[in-house]
VEXDREN-2710 file (C-alpha; in Angstrom, 1 decimal):
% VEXDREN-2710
k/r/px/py/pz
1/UNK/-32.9/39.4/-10.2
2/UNK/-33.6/41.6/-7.5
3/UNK/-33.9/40.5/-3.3
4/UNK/-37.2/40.6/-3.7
5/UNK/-37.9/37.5/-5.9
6/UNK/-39.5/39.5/-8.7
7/UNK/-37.9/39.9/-12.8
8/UNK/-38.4/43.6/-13.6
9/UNK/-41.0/43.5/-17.0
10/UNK/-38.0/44.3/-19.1
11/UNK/-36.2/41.1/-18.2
12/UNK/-39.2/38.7/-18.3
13/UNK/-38.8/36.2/-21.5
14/UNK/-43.0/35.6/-21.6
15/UNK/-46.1/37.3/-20.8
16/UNK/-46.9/35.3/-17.9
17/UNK/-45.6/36.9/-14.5
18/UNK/-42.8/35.0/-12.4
19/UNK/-43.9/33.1/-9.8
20/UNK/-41.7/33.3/-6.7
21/UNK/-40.8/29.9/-5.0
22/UNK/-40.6/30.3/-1.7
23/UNK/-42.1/28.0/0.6
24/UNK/-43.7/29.1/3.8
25/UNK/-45.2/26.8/6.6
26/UNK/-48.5/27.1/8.4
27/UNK/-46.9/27.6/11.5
28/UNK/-45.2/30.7/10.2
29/UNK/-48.7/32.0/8.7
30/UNK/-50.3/31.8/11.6
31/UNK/-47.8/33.6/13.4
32/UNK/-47.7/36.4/11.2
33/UNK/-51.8/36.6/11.1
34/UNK/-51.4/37.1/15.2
35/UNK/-53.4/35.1/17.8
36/UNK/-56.8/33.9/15.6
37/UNK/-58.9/31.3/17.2
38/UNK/-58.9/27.6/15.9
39/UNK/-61.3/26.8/13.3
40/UNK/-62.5/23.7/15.6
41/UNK/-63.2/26.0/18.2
42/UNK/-64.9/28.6/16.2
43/UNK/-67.3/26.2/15.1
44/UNK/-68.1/24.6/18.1
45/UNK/-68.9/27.7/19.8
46/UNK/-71.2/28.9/17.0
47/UNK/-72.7/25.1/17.0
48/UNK/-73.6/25.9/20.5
49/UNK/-75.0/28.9/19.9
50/UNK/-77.4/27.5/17.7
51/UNK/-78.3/25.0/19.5
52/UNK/-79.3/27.1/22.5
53/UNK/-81.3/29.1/20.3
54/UNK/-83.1/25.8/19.4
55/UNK/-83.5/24.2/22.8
56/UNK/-85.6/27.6/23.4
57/UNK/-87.8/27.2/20.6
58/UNK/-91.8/26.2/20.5
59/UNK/-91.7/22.3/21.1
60/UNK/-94.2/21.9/18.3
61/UNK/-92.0/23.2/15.6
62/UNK/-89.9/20.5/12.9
63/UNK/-86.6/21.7/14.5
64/UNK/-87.0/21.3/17.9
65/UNK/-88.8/17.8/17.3
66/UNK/-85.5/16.9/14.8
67/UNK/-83.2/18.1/17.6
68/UNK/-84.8/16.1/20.5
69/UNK/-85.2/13.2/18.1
70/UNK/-81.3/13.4/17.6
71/UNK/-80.5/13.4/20.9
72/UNK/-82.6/10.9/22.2
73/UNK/-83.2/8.9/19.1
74/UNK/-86.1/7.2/17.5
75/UNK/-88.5/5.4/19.8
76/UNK/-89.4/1.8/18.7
77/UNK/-92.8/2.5/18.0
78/UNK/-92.2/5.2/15.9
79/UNK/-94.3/5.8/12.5
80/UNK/-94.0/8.7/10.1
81/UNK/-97.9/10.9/10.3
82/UNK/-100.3/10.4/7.2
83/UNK/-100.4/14.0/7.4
END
């Protein structure tokens, strides 16, 4: 076998390739991908990007009245329109 971890096609027994067992850790992955930003952080920056384009929105619109809604919450008298 050679250093690399792979069986040269003549030596293989089955069709299949070889798989090479090697086991690397996350903390080694990330390393070698550099300096990406955390997932976490990625998403809450894009979560308040959103929501700034929301909070700028016409107040009469479903999403606005969902977001204020969610913030706030449901008043006690609320009641869904007949509309």
């Amino acid at each position: 076998m050679a250093e690399t971890g792979f069986i040269p096609l003549s030596e293989r027994n089955s069709f299949w390739p070889t798989v090479i067992k090697r086991h690397v850790t996350n903390a080694t992955v990330r390393h070698q991908a550099g300096s990406m930003p955390q997932l976490s952080r990625l998403i809450q920056v894009r979560r308040l990007r959103f929501f700034g384009h929301v909070a700028r929105m016409d107040t009469s619109l479903d999403i606005t009245r969902a977001l204020k809604v969610s913030i706030r919450g449901l008043t006690k008298d609320w009641r869904r329109s007949s509309s």
